[in-house]
C-alpha positions as CSV (number, residue, x, y, z in Angstrom):
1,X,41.8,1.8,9.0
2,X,40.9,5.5,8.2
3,X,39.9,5.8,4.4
4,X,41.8,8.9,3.8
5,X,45.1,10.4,5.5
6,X,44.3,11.6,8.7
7,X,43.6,15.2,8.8
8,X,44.2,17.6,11.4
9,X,41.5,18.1,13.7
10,X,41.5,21.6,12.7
11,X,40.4,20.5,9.5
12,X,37.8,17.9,9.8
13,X,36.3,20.6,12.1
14,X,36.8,23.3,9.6
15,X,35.3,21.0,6.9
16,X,32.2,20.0,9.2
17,X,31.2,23.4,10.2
18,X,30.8,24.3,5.8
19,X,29.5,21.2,4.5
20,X,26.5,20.8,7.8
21,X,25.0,24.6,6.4
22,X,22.4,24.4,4.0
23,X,20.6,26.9,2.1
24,X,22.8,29.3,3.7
25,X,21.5,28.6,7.6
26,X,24.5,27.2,9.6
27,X,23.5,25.3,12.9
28,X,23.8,27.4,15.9
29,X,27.3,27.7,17.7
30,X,25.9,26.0,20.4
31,X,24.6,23.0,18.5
32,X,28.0,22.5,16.6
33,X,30.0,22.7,19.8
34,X,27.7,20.1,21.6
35,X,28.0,17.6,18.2
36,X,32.0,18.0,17.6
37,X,32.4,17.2,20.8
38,X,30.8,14.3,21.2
39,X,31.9,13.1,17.7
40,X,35.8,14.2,17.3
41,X,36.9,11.2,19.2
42,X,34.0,8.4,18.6
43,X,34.4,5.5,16.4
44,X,32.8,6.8,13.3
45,X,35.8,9.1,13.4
46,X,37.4,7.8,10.2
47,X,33.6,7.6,8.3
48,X,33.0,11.3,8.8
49,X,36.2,12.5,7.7
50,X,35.2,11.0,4.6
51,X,31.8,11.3,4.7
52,X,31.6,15.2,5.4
53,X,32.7,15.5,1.9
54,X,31.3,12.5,0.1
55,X,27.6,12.9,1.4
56,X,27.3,15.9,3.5
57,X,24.0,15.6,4.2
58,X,23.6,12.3,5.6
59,X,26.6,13.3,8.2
60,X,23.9,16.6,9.1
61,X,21.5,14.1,9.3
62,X,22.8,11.4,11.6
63,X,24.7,13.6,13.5
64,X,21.3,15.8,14.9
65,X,19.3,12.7,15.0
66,X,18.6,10.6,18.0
67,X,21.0,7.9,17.0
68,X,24.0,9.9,16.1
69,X,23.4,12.5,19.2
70,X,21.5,10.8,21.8
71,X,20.8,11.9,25.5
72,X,23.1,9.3,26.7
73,X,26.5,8.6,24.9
74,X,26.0,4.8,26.0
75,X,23.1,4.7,23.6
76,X,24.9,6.2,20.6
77,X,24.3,4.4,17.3
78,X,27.4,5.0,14.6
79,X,27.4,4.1,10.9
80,X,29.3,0.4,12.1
81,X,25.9,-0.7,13.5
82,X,24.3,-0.1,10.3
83,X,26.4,-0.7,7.7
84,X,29.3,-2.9,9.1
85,X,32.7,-2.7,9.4
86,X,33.3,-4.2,6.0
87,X,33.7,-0.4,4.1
88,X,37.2,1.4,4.7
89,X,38.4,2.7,1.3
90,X,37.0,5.2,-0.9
91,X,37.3,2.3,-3.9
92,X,35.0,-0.3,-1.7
93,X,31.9,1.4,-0.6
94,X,29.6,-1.4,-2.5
95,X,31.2,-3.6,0.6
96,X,28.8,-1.4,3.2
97,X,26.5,-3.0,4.2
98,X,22.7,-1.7,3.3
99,X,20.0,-1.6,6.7
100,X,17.1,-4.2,6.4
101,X,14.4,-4.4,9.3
102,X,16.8,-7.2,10.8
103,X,18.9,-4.3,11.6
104,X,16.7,-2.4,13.2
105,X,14.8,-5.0,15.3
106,X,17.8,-5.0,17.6
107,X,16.8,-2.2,19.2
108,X,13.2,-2.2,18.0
109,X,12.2,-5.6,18.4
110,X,8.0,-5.2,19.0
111,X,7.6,-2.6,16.2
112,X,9.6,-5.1,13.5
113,X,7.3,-7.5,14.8
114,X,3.9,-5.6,14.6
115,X,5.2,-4.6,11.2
116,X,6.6,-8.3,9.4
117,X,2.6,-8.8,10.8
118,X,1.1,-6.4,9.3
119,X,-0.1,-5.1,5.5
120,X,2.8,-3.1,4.5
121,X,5.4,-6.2,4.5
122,X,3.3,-7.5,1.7
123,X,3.6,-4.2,-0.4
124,X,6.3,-5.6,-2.6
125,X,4.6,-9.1,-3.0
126,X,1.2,-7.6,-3.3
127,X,2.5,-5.4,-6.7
128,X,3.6,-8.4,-8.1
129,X,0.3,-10.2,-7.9
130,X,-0.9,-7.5,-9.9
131,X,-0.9,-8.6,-14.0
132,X,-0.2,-5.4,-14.9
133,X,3.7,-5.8,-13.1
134,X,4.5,-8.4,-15.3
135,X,4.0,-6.1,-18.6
136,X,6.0,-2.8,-17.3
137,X,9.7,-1.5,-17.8
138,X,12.1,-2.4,-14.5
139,X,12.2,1.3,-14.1
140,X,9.2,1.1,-13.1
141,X,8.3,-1.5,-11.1
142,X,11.2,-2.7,-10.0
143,X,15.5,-0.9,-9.6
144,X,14.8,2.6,-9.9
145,X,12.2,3.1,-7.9
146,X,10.1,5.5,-10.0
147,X,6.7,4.2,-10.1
148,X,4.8,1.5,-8.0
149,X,7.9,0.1,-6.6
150,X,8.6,3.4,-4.8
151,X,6.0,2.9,-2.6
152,X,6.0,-0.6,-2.6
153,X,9.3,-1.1,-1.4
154,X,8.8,-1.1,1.8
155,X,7.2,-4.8,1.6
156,X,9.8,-7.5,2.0
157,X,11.0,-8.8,-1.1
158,X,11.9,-12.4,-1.7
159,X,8.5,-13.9,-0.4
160,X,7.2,-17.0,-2.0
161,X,3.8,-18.2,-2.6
162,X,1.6,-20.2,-5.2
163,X,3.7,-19.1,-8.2
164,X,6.7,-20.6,-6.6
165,X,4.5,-23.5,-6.1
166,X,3.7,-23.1,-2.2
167,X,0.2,-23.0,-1.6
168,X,0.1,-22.7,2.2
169,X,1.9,-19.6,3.9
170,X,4.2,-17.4,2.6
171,X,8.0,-18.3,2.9
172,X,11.0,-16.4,2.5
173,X,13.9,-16.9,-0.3
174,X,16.4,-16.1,2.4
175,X,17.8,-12.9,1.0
176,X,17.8,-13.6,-2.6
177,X,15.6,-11.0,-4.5
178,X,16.8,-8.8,-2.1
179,X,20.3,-9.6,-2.7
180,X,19.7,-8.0,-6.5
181,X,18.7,-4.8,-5.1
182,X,21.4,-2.4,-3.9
183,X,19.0,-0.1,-2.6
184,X,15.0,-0.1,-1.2
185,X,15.6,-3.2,1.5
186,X,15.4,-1.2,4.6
187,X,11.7,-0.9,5.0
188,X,11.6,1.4,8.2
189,X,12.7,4.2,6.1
190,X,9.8,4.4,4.4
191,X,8.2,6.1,7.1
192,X,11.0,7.3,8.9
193,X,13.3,8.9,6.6
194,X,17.1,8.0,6.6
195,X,19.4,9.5,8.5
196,X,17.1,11.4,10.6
197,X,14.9,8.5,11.4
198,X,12.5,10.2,12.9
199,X,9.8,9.8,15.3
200,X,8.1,12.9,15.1
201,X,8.0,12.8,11.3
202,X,6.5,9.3,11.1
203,X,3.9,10.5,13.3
204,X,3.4,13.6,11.0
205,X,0.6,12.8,8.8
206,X,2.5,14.0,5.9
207,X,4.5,11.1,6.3
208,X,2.2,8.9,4.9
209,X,1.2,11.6,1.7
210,X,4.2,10.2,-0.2
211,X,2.4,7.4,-1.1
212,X,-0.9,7.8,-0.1
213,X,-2.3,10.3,-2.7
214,X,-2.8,10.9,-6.3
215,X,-5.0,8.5,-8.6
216,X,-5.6,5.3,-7.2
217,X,-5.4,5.6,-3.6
218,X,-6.2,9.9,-2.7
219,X,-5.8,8.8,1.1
220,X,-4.5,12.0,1.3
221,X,-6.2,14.5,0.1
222,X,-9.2,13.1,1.6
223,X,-8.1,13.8,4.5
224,X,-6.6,17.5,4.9
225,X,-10.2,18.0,2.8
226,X,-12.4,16.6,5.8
227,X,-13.2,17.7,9.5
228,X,-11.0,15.8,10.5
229,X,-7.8,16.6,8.7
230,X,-9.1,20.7,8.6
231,X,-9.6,20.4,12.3
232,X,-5.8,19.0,12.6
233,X,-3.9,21.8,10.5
234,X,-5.9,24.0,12.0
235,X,-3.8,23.1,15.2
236,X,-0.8,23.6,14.8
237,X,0.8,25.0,18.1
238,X,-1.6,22.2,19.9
239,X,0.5,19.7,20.2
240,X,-3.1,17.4,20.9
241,X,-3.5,19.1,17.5
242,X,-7.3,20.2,18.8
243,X,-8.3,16.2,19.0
244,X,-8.8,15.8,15.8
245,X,-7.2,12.9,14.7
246,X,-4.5,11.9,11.8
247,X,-4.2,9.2,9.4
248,X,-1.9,7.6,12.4
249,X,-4.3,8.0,15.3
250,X,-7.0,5.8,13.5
251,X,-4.3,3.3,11.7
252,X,-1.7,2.8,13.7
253,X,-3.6,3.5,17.2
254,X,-1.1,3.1,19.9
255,X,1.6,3.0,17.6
256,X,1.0,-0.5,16.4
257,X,2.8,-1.0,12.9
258,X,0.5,-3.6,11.4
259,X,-1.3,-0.9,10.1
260,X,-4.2,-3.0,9.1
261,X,-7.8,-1.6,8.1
262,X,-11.3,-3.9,7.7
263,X,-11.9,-3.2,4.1
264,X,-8.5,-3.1,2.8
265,X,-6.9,-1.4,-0.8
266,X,-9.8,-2.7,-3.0
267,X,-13.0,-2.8,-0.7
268,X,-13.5,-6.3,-1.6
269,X,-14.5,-9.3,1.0
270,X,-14.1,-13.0,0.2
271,X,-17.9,-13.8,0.3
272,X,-18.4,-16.4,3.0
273,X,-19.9,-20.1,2.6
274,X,-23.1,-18.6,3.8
275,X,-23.2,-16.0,1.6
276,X,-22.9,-18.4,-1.7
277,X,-25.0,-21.1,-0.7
278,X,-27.9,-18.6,-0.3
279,X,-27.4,-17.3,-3.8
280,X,-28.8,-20.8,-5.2
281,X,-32.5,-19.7,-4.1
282,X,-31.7,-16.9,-6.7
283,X,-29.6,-18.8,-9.4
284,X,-30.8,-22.6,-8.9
285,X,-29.3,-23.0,-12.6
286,X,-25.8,-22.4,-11.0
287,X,-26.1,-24.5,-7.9
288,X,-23.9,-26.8,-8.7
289,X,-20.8,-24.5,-9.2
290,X,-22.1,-22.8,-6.2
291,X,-21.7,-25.8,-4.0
292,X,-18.7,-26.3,-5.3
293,X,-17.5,-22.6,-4.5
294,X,-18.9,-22.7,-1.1
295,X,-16.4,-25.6,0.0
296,X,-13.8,-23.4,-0.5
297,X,-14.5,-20.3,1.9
298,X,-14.9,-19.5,5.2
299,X,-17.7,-19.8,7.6
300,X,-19.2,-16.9,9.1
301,X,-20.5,-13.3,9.1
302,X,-19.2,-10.3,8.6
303,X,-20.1,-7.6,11.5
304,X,-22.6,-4.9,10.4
305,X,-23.2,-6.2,7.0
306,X,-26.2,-7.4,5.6
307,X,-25.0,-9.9,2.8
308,X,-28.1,-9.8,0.7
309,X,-27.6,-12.3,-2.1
310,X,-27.2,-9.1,-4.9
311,X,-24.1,-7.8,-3.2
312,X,-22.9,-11.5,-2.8
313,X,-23.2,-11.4,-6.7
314,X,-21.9,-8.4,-7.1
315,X,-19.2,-9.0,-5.8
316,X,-18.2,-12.5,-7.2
317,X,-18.7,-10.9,-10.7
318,X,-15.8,-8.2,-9.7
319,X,-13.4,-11.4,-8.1
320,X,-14.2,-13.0,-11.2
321,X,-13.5,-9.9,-13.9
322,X,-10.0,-9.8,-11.3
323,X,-9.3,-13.2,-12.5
324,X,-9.7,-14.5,-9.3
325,X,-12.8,-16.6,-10.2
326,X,-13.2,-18.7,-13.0
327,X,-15.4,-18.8,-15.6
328,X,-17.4,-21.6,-13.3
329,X,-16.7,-19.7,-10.0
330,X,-14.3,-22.0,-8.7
331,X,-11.0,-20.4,-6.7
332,X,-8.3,-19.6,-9.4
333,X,-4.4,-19.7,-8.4
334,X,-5.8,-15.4,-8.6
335,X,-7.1,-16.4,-5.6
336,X,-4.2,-17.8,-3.3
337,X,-1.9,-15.4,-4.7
338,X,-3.6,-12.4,-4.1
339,X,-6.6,-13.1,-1.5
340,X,-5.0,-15.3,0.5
341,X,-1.1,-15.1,0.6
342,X,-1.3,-11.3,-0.6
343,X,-4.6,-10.5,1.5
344,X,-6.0,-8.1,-1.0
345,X,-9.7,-9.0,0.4
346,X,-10.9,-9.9,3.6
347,X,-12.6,-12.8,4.9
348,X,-14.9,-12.3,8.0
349,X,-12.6,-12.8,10.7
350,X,-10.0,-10.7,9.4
351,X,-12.9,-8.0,8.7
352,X,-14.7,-8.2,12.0
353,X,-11.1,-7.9,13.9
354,X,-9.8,-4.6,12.1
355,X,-13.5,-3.7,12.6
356,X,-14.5,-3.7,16.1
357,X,-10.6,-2.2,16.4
358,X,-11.5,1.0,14.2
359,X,-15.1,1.2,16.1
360,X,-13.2,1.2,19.4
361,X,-10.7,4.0,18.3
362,X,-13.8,6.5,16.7
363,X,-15.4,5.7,19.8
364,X,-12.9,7.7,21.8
365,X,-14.5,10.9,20.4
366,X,-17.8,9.3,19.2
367,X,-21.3,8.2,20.4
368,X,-21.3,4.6,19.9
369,X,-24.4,5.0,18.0
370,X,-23.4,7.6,15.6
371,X,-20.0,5.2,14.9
372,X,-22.2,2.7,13.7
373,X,-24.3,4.8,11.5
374,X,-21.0,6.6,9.9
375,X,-19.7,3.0,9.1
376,X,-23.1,1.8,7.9
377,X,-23.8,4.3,5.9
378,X,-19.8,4.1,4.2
379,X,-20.8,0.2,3.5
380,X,-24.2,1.1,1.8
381,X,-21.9,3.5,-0.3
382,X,-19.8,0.7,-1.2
383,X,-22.6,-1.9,-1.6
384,X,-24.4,0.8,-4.2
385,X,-21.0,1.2,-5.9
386,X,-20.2,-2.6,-6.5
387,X,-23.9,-3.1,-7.9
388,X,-22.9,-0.4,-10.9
389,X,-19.6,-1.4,-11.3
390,X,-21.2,-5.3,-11.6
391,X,-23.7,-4.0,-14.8
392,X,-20.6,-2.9,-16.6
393,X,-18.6,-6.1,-15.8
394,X,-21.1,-8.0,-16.7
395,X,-21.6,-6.4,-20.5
396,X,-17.6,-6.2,-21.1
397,X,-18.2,-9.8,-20.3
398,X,-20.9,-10.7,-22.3
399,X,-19.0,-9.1,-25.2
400,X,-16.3,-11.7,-24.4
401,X,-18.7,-14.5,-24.7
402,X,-20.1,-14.3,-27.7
403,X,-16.9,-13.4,-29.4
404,X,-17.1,-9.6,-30.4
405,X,-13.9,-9.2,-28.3
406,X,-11.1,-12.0,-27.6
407,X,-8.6,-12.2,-25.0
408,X,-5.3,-11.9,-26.0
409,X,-3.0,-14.6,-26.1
410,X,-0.7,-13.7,-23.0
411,X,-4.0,-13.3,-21.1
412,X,-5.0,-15.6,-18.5
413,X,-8.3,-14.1,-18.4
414,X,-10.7,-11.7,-20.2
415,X,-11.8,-9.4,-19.0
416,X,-9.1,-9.0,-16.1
417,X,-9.0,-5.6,-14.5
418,X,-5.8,-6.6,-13.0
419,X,-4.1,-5.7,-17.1
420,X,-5.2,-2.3,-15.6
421,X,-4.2,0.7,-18.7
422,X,-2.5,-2.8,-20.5
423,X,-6.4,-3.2,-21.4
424,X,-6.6,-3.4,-25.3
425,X,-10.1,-1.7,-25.7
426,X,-11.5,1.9,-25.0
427,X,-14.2,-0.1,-23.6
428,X,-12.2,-2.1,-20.8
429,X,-10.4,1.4,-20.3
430,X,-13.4,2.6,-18.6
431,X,-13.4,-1.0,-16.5
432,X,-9.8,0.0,-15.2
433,X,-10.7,3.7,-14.9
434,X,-13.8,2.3,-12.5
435,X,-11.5,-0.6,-10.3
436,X,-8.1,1.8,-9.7
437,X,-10.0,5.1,-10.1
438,X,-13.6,5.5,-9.9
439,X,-14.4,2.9,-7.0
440,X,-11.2,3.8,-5.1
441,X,-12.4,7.5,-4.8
442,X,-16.2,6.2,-4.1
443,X,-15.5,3.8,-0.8
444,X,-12.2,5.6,0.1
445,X,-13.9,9.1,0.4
446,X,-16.9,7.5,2.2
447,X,-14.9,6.3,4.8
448,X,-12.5,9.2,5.4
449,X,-15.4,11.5,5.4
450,X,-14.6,13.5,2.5
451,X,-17.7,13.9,0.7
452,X,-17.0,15.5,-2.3
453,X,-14.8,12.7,-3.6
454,X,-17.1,10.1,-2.6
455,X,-19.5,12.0,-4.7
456,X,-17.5,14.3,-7.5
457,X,-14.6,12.2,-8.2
458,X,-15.9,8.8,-7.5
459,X,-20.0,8.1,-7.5
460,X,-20.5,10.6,-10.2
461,X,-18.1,9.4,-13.1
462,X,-18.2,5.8,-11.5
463,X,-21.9,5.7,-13.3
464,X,-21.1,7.9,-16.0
465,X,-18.4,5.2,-17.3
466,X,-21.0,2.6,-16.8
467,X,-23.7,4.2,-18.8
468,X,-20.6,4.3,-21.6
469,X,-19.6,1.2,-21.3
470,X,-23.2,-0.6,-22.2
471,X,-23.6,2.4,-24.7
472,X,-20.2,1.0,-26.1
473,X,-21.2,-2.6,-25.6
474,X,-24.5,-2.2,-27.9
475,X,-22.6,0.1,-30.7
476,X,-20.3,-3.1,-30.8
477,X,-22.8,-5.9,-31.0
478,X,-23.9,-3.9,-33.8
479,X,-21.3,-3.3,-35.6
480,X,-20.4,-7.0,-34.6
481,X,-24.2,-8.4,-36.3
482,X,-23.5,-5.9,-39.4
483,X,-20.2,-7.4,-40.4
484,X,-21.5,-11.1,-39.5
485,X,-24.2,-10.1,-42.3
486,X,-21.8,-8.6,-45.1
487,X,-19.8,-11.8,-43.8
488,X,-17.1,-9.3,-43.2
């Protein structure tokens, strides 16, 4: 049933060739010809009637896309493969149906695959393991789209895990949260933007700028700043781009949509059974809850990585200021939710995997030598930046301790960098500066080769918030002794 009176043809044509010009460019005659003709009789007659007026320029879209004007007519795909057959007047349009990566796997069965497998599906549960969600406006994080959820949309929503009390692998709500959004289910369109849906632009590394970039995560700009990304723009016409490579050549290396990396968002690694155990030659006072601890993790090595028992420290002090240690050590719920079912930190298998896989694809251009002393020397960055970012952890929490700060009562845990700028002291400010800011540009900059915000933006005011944050901490236990004195 058309959702308007049927128009002449002279019409619909006459109202096609306006509304497809923009900014005053018009397609070419040939173009238009070639599209009305495939299109005046086809079944999304009636939607493009409509349509051509309604929303302009998703018809301009589709209709110059692969889908909508395809090589071969058989493999045409109209609006009714997408959106159902459910829409027919201009008073029901909340009956179309909205695209989810079901819809797509029809045609694109191995890439939904590769991606339901891979980190970006858990974009949407991941934010929510964050404490920091749980304090902000919906406009923000959730309809809208406007702040983390923009870019975290395109994780599936509806996934359950240890706060829904499963504890094992992450199941599905059948549609549910995703029933309460109108808009942001589809995913795919993250990457490649709807109604073009477009190959070439997901392969454009500015596809991946929209979300990589800016304050916690300058993926970005780290790139276009090194070799690598100067040697690619400077290529242009090449269409080997010189052989430099982009953010999708070294992450999603044969087009494989898990888009996983060893390391992952926050540079942390669950620390193995090994690892712990050999920290009770160091802290014998502790062995106990070290034993216990070590129970819980993995066996194994991770590949390149020395694992001295300081870093091993380290880096349980940082799990433990996330809230994903407790107080003794032990595994907090922290630690399903987000290490586990959200897979914000890698244990050794995981790691050595995506390792070998992003030594194999540097090795195409390479020495196999000089790969390993580029990643080495990345990981000694990151090992020197966790041993800074420990000392201020470790103040903050000493401060916490002896009662010259308190957690607040809708805290689980204090500190918790995971509160992130919900932190209710200048001097935890600086901790969440360090974790989303500081650290990010450190590691993330090593490892894209962009040395100035390894250095400038992240090293460099990574210690100067340190050395602020035990200047802080000894003004307070000061001022702390002073009032205990005046009995204050």
């Amino acid at each position: 049933m058309s959702m308007r009176p049927i128009r002449s043809m002279a019409i619909v044509i006459t109202a096609l060739t306006g509304s497809l010009c923009f900014s005053g460019q018009a397609f070419a005659e040939e173009a238009q010809k070639k599209l009305f003709s495939a299109k005046i009789e086809h079944k999304d007659q009636s939607c493009i009637e409509c349509h051509v007026q309604e929303t302009p320029g998703i018809v301009r879209q589709h209709m110059s896309s692969k889908m909508g004007n395809p090589g071969n007519a058989a493999d045409y795909v109209g609006c009714n493969d997408c959106h159902g057959d459910s829409h027919n007047e201009e008073d029901d349009a909340k009956l179309a149906e909205m695209p989810t990566p079901a819809t797509c796997t029809v045609c694109h069965k191995e890439q939904v695959e590769q991606y339901e497998a891979g980190k970006h599906n858990l974009a949407w549960y991941g934010m929510k393991t964050q404490a920091a969600w749980h304090h902000q406006p919906a406009s923000i994080v959730k309809q809208g789209y406007r702040g983390c959820s923009g870019c975290h949309k395109l994780g599936t929503k509806g996934l359950l895990g240890v706060k829904e009390g499963n504890s094992g692998a992450l199941k599905h709500d059948g549609g549910k949260e995703a029933s309460e959004y109108r808009y942001g289910n589809a995913q795919c369109d993250a990457c490649h933007t709807r109604h073009n849906f477009s190959k070439a632009e997901a392969l454009n590394p500015r596809a991946c700028s929209n979300c990589h970039m800016g304050f916690d995560h300058p993926q970005w700009e780290m790139w276009i700043s090194s070799k690598h990304g100067i040697g690619y723009l400077s290529n242009p016409d090449d269409p080997n781009h010189g052989g430099y490579p982009s953010c999708q050549t070294c992450h999603m290396n044969g087009g494989n949509h898990e888009v996983r990396t060893p390391w992952g968002f926050l540079g942390l690694r669950i620390p193995t059974k090994e690892n712990v155990l050999a920290l009770i030659d160091v802290a014998p006072s502790l062995g106990k809850q070290l034993t216990s601890l070590a129970a819980a993790l993995p066996s194994g090595n991770f590949i390149d990585l020395d694992d001295d028992p300081q870093w091993t420290f380290d880096r349980a002090l940082i799990l433990q200021a996330a809230g994903v240690l407790d107080a003794d050590l032990q595994p907090t719920e922290r630690f399903v939710d987000a290490v586990v079912q959200a897979e914000v930190a890698r244990g050794p298998e995981a790691f050595n995997e995506e390792r070998k896989r992003m030594k194999l694809t540097c090795s195409n251009c390479h020495s196999n030598a000089y790969v390993d002393d580029f990643f080495k020397s990345s990981d000694d960055v990151l090992k020197n930046v966790d041993h800074v970012f420990a000392k201020g952890i470790a103040a903050v929490q000493g401060l916490y301790e002896d009662g010259i700060l308190t957690k607040p009562e809708d805290w689980e845990y204090g500190p918790d960098l995971l509160m992130y700028y919900d932190t209710k002291t200048a001097i935890e400010q600086e901790l969440f500066m360090i974790v989303l800011e500081y650290k990010q540009r450190a590691f993330q900059g090593a490892y894209h080769a962009s040395n100035d915000y390894m250095h400038w933006y992240g090293w460099a005011p990574l210690n100067r918030a340190v050395n602020e944050i035990l200047e802080e901490a000894e003004k307070l236990r000061f001022e702390h002794k002073v009032k205990q004195k005046l009995k204050l």
